[in-house]
Structure formats: structure tokens, C-alpha cells
C-alpha positions as CSV (number, residue, x, y, z in Angstrom):
1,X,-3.1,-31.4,-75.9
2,X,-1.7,-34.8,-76.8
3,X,-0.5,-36.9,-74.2
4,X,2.4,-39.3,-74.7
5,X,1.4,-42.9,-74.3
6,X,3.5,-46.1,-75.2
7,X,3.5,-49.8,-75.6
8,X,0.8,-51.9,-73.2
9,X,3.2,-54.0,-70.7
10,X,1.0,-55.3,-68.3
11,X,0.9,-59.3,-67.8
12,X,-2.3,-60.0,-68.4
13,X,-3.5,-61.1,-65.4
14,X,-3.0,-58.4,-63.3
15,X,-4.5,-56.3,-66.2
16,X,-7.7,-59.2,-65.1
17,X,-7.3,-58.3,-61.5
18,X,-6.8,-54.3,-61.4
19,X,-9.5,-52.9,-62.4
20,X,-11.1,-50.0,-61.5
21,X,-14.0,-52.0,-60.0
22,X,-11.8,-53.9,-58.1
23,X,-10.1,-51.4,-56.6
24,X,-13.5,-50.0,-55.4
25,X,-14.6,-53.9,-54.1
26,X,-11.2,-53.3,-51.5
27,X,-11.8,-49.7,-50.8
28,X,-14.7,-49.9,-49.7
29,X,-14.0,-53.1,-47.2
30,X,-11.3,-50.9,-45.4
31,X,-13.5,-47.9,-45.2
32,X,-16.8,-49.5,-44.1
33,X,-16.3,-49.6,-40.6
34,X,-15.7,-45.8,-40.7
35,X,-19.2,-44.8,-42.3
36,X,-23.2,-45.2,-41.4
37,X,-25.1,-47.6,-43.4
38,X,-27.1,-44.7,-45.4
39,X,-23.1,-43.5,-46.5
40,X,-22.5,-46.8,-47.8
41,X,-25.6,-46.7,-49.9
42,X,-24.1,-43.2,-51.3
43,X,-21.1,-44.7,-51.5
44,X,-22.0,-48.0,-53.7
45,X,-24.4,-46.1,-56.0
46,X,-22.1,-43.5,-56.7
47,X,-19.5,-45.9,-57.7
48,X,-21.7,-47.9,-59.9
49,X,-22.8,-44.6,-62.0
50,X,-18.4,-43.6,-62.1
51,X,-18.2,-47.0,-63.6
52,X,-21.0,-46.7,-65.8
53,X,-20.7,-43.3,-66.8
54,X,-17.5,-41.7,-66.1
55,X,-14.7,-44.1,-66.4
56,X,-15.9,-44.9,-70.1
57,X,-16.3,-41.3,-71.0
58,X,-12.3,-41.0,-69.3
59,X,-10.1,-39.6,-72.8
60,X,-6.9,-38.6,-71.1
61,X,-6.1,-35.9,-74.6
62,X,-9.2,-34.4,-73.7
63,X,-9.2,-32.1,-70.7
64,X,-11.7,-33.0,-67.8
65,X,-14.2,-30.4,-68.4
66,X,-16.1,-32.7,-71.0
67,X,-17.0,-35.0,-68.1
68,X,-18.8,-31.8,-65.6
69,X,-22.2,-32.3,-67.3
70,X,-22.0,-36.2,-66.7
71,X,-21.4,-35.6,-62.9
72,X,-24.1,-32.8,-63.0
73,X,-26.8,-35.1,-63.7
74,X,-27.0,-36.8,-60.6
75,X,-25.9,-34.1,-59.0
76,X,-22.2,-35.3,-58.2
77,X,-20.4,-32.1,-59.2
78,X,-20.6,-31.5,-55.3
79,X,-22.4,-32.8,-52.2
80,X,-21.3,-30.2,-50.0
81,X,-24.6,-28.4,-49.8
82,X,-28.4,-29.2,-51.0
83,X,-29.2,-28.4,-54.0
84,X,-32.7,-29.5,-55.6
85,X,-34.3,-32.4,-54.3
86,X,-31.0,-34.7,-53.3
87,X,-31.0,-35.3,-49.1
88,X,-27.5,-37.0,-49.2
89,X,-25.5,-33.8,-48.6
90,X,-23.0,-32.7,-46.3
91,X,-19.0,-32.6,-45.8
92,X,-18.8,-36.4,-44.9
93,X,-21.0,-37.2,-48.8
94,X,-18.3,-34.7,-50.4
95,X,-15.5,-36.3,-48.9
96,X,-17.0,-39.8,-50.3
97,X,-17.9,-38.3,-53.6
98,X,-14.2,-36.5,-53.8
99,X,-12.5,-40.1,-52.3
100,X,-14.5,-42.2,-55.0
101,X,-13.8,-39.6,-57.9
102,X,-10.2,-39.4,-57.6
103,X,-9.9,-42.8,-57.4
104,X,-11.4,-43.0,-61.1
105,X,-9.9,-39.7,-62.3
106,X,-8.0,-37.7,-59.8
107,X,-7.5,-34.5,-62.3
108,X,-11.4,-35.1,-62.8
109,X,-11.1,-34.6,-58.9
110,X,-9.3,-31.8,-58.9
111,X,-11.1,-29.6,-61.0
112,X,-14.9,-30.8,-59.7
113,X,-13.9,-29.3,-56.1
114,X,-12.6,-26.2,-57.0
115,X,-16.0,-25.0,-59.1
116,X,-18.0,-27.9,-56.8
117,X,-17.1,-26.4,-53.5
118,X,-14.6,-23.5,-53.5
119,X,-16.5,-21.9,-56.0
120,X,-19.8,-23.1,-55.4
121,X,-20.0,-22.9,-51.3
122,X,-19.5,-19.5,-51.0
123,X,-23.0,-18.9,-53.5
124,X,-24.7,-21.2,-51.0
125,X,-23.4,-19.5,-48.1
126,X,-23.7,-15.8,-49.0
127,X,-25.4,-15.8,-52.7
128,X,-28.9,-13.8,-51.9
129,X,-29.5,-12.3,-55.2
130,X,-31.5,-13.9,-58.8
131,X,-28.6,-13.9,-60.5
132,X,-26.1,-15.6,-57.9
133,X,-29.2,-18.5,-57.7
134,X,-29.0,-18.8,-61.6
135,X,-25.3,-18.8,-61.5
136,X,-25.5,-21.2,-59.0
137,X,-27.9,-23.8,-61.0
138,X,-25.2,-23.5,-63.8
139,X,-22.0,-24.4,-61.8
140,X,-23.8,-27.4,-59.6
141,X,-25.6,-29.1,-63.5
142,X,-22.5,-29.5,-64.9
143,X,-23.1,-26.6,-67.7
144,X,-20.7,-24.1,-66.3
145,X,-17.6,-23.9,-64.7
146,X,-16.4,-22.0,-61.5
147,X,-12.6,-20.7,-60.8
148,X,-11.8,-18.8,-57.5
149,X,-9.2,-16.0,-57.4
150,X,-7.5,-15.3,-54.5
151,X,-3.5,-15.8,-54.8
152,X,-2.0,-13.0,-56.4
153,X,1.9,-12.7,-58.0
154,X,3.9,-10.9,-54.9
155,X,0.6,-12.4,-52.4
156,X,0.8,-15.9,-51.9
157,X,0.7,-17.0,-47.8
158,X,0.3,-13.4,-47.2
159,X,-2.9,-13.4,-49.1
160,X,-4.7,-11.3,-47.2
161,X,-2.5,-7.9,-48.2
162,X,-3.6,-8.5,-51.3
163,X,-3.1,-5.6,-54.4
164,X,-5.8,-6.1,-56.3
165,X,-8.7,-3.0,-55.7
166,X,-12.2,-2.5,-55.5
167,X,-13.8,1.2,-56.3
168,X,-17.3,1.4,-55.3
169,X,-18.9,3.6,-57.7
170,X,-22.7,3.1,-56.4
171,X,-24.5,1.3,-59.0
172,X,-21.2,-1.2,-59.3
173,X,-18.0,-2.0,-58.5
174,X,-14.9,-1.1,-61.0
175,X,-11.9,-3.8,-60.0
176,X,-7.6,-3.9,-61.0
177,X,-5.1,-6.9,-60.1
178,X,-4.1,-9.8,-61.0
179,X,-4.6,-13.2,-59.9
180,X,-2.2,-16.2,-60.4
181,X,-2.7,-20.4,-60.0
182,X,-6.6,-19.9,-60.7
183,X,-7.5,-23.5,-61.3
184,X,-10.1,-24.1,-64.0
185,X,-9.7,-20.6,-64.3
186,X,-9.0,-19.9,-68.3
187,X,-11.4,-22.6,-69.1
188,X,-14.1,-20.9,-66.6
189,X,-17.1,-19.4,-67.1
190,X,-17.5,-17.3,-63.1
191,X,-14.7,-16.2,-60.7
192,X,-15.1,-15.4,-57.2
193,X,-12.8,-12.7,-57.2
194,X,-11.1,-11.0,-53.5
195,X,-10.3,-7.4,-53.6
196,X,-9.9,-4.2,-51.5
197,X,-10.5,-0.7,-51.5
198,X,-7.7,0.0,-49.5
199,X,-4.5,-1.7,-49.6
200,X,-3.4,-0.7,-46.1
201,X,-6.4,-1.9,-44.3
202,X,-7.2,-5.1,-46.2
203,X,-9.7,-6.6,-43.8
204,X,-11.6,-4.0,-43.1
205,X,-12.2,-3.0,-46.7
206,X,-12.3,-6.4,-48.3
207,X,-15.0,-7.5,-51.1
208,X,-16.3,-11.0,-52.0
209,X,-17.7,-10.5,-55.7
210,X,-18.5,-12.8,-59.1
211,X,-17.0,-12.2,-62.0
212,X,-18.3,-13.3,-65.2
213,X,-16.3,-14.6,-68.3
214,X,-17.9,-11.9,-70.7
215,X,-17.5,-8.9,-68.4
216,X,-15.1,-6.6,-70.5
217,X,-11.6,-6.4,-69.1
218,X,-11.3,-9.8,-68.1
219,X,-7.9,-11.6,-69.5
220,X,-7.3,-15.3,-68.9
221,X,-3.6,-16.8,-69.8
222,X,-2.9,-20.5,-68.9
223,X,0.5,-21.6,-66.8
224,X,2.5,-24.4,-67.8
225,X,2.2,-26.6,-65.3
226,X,3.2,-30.4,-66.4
227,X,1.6,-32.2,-63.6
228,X,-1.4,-31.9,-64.5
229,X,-2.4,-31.7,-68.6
230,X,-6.1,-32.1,-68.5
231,X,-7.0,-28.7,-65.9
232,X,-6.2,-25.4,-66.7
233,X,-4.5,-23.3,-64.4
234,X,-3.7,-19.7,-64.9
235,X,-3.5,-16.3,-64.7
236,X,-6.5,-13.8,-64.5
237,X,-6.6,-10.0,-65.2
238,X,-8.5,-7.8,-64.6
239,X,-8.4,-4.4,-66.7
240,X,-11.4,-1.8,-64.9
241,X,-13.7,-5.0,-64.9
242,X,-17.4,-3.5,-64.3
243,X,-19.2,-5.5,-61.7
244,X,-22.8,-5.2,-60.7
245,X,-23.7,-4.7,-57.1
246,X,-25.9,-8.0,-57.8
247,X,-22.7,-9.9,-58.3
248,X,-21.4,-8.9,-54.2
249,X,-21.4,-12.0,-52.1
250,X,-18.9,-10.3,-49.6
251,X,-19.3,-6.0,-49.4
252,X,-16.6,-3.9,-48.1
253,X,-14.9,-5.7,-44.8
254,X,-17.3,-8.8,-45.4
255,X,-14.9,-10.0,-48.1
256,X,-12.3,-11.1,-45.2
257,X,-14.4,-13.0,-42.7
258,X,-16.3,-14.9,-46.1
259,X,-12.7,-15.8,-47.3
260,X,-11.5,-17.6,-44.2
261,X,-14.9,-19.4,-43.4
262,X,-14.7,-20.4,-46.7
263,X,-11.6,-21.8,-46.5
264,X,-12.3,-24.4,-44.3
265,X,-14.8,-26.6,-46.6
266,X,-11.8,-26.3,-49.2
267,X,-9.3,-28.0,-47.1
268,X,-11.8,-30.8,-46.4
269,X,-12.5,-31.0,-49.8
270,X,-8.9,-31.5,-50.8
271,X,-8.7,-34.0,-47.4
272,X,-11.4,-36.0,-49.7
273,X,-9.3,-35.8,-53.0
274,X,-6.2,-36.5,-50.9
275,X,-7.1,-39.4,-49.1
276,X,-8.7,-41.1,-52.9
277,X,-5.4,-40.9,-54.6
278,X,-3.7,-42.6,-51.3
279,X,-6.4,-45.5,-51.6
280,X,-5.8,-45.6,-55.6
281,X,-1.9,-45.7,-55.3
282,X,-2.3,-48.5,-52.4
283,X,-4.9,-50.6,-53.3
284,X,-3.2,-50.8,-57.1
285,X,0.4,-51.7,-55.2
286,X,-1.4,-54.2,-53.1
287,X,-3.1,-55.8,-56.3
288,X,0.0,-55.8,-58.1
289,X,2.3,-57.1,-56.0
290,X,-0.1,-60.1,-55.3
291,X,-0.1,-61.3,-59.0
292,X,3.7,-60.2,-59.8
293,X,6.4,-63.0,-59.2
294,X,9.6,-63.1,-58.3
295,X,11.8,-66.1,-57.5
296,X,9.0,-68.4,-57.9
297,X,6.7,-66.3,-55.4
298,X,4.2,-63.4,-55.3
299,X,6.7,-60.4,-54.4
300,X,4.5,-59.5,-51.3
301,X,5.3,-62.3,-49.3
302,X,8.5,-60.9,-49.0
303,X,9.2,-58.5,-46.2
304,X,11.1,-55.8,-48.0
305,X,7.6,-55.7,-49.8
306,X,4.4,-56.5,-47.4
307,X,5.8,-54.3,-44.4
308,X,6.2,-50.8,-46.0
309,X,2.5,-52.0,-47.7
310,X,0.9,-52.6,-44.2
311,X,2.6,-49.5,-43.0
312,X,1.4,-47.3,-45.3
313,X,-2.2,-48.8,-45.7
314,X,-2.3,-48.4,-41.6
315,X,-1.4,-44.7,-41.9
316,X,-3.7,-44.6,-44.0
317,X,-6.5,-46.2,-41.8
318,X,-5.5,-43.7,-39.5
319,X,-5.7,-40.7,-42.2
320,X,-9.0,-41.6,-43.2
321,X,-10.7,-41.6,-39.8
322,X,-8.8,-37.9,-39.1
323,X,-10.5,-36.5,-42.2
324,X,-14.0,-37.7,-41.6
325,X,-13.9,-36.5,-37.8
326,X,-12.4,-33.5,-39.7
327,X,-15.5,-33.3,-41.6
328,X,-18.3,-34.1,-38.8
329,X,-16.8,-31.0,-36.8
330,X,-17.1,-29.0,-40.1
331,X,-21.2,-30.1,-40.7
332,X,-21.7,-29.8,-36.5
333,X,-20.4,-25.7,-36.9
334,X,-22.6,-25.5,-39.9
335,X,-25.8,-27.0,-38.4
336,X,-25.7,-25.1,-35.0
337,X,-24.7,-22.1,-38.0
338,X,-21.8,-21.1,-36.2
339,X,-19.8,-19.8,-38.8
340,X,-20.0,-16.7,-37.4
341,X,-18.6,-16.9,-34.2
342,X,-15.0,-16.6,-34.6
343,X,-14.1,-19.0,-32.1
344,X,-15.2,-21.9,-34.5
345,X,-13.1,-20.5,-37.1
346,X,-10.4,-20.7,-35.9
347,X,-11.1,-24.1,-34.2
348,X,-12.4,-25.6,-37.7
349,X,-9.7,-23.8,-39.5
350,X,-6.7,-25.6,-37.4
351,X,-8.6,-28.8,-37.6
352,X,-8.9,-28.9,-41.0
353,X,-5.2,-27.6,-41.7
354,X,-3.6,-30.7,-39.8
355,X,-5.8,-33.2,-41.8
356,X,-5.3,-31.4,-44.5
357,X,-1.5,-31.5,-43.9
358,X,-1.9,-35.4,-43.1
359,X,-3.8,-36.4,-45.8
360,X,-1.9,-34.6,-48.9
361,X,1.2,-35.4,-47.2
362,X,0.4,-39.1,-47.1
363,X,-0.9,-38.8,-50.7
364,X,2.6,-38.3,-52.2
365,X,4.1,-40.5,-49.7
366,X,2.0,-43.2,-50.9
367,X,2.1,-42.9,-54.5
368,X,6.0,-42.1,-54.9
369,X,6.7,-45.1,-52.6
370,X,4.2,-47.5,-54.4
371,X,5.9,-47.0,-57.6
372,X,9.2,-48.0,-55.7
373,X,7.9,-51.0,-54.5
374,X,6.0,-51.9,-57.7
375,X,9.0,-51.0,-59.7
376,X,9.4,-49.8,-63.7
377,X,5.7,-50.4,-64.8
378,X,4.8,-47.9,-62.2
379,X,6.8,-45.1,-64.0
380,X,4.4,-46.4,-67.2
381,X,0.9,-45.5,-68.0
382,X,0.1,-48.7,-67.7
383,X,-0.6,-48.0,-64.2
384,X,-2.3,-45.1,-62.7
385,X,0.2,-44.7,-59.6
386,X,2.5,-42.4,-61.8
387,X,-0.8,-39.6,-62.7
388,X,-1.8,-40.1,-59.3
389,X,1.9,-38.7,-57.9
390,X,1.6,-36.2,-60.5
391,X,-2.0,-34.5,-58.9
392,X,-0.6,-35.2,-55.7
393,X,2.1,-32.6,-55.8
394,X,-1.0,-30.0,-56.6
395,X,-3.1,-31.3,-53.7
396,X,0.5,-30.7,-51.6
397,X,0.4,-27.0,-52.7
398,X,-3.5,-26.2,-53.2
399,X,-5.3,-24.9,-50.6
400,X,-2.3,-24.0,-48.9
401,X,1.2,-25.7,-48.9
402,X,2.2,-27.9,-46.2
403,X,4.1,-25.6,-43.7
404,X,1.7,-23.2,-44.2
405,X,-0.7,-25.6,-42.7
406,X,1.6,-26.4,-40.0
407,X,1.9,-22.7,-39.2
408,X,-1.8,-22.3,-38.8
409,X,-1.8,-25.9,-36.6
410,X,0.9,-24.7,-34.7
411,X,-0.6,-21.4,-33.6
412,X,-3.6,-23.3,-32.5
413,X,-1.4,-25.6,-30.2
414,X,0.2,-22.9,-28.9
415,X,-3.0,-21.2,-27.4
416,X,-3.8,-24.1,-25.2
417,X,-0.6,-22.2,-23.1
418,X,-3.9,-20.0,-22.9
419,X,-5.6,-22.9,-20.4
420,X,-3.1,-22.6,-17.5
């Protein structure tokens, strides 16, 4: 891949004054009022290793998958669950490390969550066999990468009738279908992979399984999608792929009820990776239109410029609180282990769809009215508002577009008719 770059435009002093550290030194003023004093600790450190370690290491003709083993080190390819001896880990810590991370990188972003915690959450939740722990040490280090396969070419909101079967032939499992918009997916090393054995009663016969990169009958294809250059997105096949019965996270009718609880840490994922590129595409119009003069004066002090800048910041405020309350309900269901009782489902699941909704929403909001108010050098890569637009419109769709989110929220307003 070669990515088109052009001539550096930037006066110099805003080039001073909008840096990446900087942005951080602002961020973190308007979000520390929202978080404890051990997840400001996380917080600082982690952006000190970004700047140290990532940011420098940042080639964007290189896709982001040379960065995973950087983030592994110090365990920062998720923070979702514990892994090894780190005590900093729950939704909240993921929705810092995904806010900090997409404010460096957000493709980096992008791809960390989906083989951080849509791959990797479901191992932690379900994985009870040698191989899924080994897979699992892998995917969390950096060394491996994780794709999830759900959405299929004539199943996308309607995911659940999916097509693609599951035989049980005793010692393994033989699986057919195809899968579509598999992020990291012809880059990726494991797939968690949904399939029935019986198309007409889909949750009842639903399996939750792993599929690795060397298994024979697996076919990868990339899509073309120009928002994103640096992750791979794509199309999976699978031709009478062979899978052990040490490779089942979810067995026959399992599969449905893992899929949905499991959906709920990825919309707070994407609420973290959302609610970063809002900050980046803010903080970097609020910088900018400090330095840049107009008639002899900074163009925020105008009104055409500072008000639809203190609009959006305050939405934004208001954003960012939704998806950390969003993410204390999610770690209250998990530590009272409540994930099976469906009720909590459902209540998590509608809770994380509006934020979800909010947060992505105001994502692409943000960014495509920054670079109006910042003008030409916003459509340059000079800034980063332009990239940031660019992952937005994924974040919009992944995880579930934004009336399908509405739909879910919807229904769950409508059964509090249930209370009268």
C-alpha cells in the first residue's frame, strides 16, 4: 500500500502547539473529573509509553499490525479482562486505553479492539480448553491476531438466520458459509466463527467455535474499502473446514446466548474508540483555531467559530460520562457474574446500544464539522481530523449501524409500557 501524501502547509506554530502530547495535556483536563485517581494513573502512564513507543513506530504505508507486539508488551492490546499479573483491568481501563489509542492512531484503534476484545473476550469468558489458553496468550502479547466472523452476504441485521452450517461429526466439527466485513480478518491468524446445524432453528442449534489460519479450507479475500488503508477487512470462506471439538467455545444452542453477551463488551469497546476520535477531532480544532488569524485576530474569538466549538466539546462532555456509566453497568453484571440471567442482557445490551449510537454518531459529527470550521488544511494530511472522519464512518457501521442501535434502544423503551 502507498498512501498519497503532499506538500507540508502548516504554519509553523501551530505545527509547535499541536502535538500529540498536547492534545493529551487538554484531554485529560476535561476528562479528569470523570475518573478515580488510580484511572488517572492508568491513564498518564499509558499515554507516556503511546508517546514513547507507538506514535514513533506510527508509518501510515505500513498497515497497523506491525505496532500489536509493541502494545502487547505492557499488555495494552486490551484491558478488558486480566491477563497475567496486570490489576488495572476492566471496561472503564479499555475504554481509557481505546480513548488514548485512537487519539494517537485511530486505525491502530480499530484493529486492537476487534482481536483485543471481540476476539479475545469471548476466550476469557468461555475458553476452558489448553489450546484456547495458548491461543489466548498469543492474541493478548501482541504475536497473533484475532478476526471475528459473524456477518454474512444475504445476513447482515438479521444475523442471527445466519447460512453458514455446522455438522457435528463426534470427534470435530466440519463447517460451510461465508463471512463478509471480517476486520483484521485476511491478515488474522484465529477466527471466532458462528454457525448452525440447522438453518430453520438458528438459536437452538447455534455453535461458538475458533478457527485457525492453517486449518485446510479456509479462504481469505480483502474488500476494498478506502476509509481505512492500514486494516484489512474481508471476506472469509470456509470450504469443509475441520475443527476440533477443543476449538468449541459455544456447542450446539450455546453459540446464540455467547454471541449476544458478547456483544455488549464490543459496543463499549467501539464507545471507547468513538469517543477518542471525537476528543482528537476537537481538541486539534480548538488548538488550531487558537493560533490561526484572521482579520488581525485568533479565528475563535469569533462567534461563527467558538460557539459550534463549545457546543460540540459540551456534547461531548455529555458523551463521555454516558459511556463510562455505560461501562460501570457493563463491569457491575460481570462482577455479580450475571451474564447469564437474561434480564441483564438485555438491560446491558440497550444501554450500550444508545451510547454506542451517541458516541459514533458524535464521532462523525465532530470530525466532519471540525474540518469545516478549520477550513482547507483540514482536508490535508497535515492534520489528522481528515483520517479521523475516515475511521469514523467504520465505527458508525461496526458493531452495528446506527438505526440498528436505535431499534434495539427503542424496544427497550417500549417495555417500560410493561410497568403500568
Amino acid at each position: 500500500m502507498k498512501k498519497i501524501t503532499g506538500v507540508d502547509i502548516l504554519d509553523g506554530e501551530v505545527k509547535e502547539k499541536l502535538t500529540t502530547k498536547n492534545i493529551y495535556k487538554i484531554f485529560n483536563n476535561f476528562i479528569m473529573p470523570l475518573i478515580t485517581e488510580e484511572e488517572r494513573a492508568f491513564l498518564e502512564e499509558l499515554e507516556l509509553f503511546l508517546l514513547k513507543n507507538i506514535e514513533p513506530n506510527i508509518d501510515l504505508n505500513t498497515e497497523v499490525y506491525e505496532l500489536f507486539p509493541i502494545l502487547g508488551k505492557k499488555n495494552y492490546i486490551q484491558r478488558l479482562n486480566t491477563f497475567g499479573d496486570c490489576k488495572r483491568c476492566n471496561m472503564r481501563y479499555e475504554m481509557l486505553l481505546a480513548m488514548a489509542t485512537s487519539i494517537i492512531d485511530p486505525e491502530l484503534d480499530l484493529a486492537r479492539v476487534v482481536t483485543g476484545v471481540i476476539f479475545a473476550n469471548p476466550l476469557f469468558q468461555f475458553g476452558k480448553s489448553d489450546r484456547i489458553t495458548e491461543v489466548l496468550h498469543q492474541i493478548i502479547t501482541g504475536k497473533k491476531i484475532g478476526c471475528i466472523c459473524i456477518t454474512e452476504k444475504y445476513q447482515g441485521s438479521d444475523a442471527v438466520n445466519m447460512k453458514t452450517k455446522i455438522q457435528d461429526k463426534g470427534d470435530y466439527l466440519i463447517m460451510d458459509g461465508e463471512k463478509l466485513y471480517t476486520t483484521n480478518g485476511p491478515n488474522a491468524d484465529y477466527f471466532i466463527v458462528y454457525g448452525v446445524s440447522d438453518t430453520t432453528n438458528p438459536r437452538g442449534t447455534m455453535y461458538q467455535v475458533i478457527v485457525e489460519r492453517d486449518f485446510e479450507g479456509l479462504e481469505t479475500n480483502r474488500l476494498g474499502i478506502q476509509s481505512v488503508p492500514r486494516v484489512e477487512i474481508g471476506q472469509t470462506i470456509f470450504n469443509s473446514v475441520k475443527i476440533p471439538k477443543e476449538n468449541v467455545l459455544g456447542a450446539k444452542g450455546q453459540g446464540y446466548k455467547n454471541l449476544f453477551s458478547g456483544l455488549v463488551a464490543e459496543r463499549c469497546a467501539i464507545i471507547g474508540s468513538s469517543l477518542g476520535i471525537a476528543w482528537l477531532t476537537a481538541i486539534t480544532a480548538l488548538i488550531y483555531t487558537n493560533i490561526r488569524t484572521q482579520f488581525n485576530r485568533p479565528i475563535y474569538d469569533f462567534q461563527g467559530v467558538s460557539f459550534p466549538i463549545t457546543q460540540l466539546i459540551t456534547e461531548l462532555m455529555a458523551a463521555t460520562e454516558l459511556g463510562f456509566t455505560s461501562a460501570t453497568e457493563y463491569d457491575k453484571t460481570k462482577e455479580r457474574q450475571q451474564f447469564e440471567q437474561q434480564k441483564y442482557i438485555k438491560y446491558n445490551a440497550s444501554f450500550s446500544s444508545g451510547a454506542k449510537f451517541l458516541a459514533s454518531n458524535l464521532a462523525h459529527k465532530i470530525s466532519y464539522e471540525t474540518q469545516q470550521l478549520c477550513g482547507g488544511i483540514a482536508f490535508t494530511d497535515n492534520l489528522r481530523i481528515d483520517k479521523a472522519l475516515e475511521v469514523a464512518k467504520v465505527q458508525e457501521i461496526i458493531g452495528g449501524a446506527r438505526n440498528i442501535q436505535l431499534y434495539l434502544v427503542s424496544r427497550a423503551i417500549k417495555d417500560m409500557i410493561s410497568f403500568l
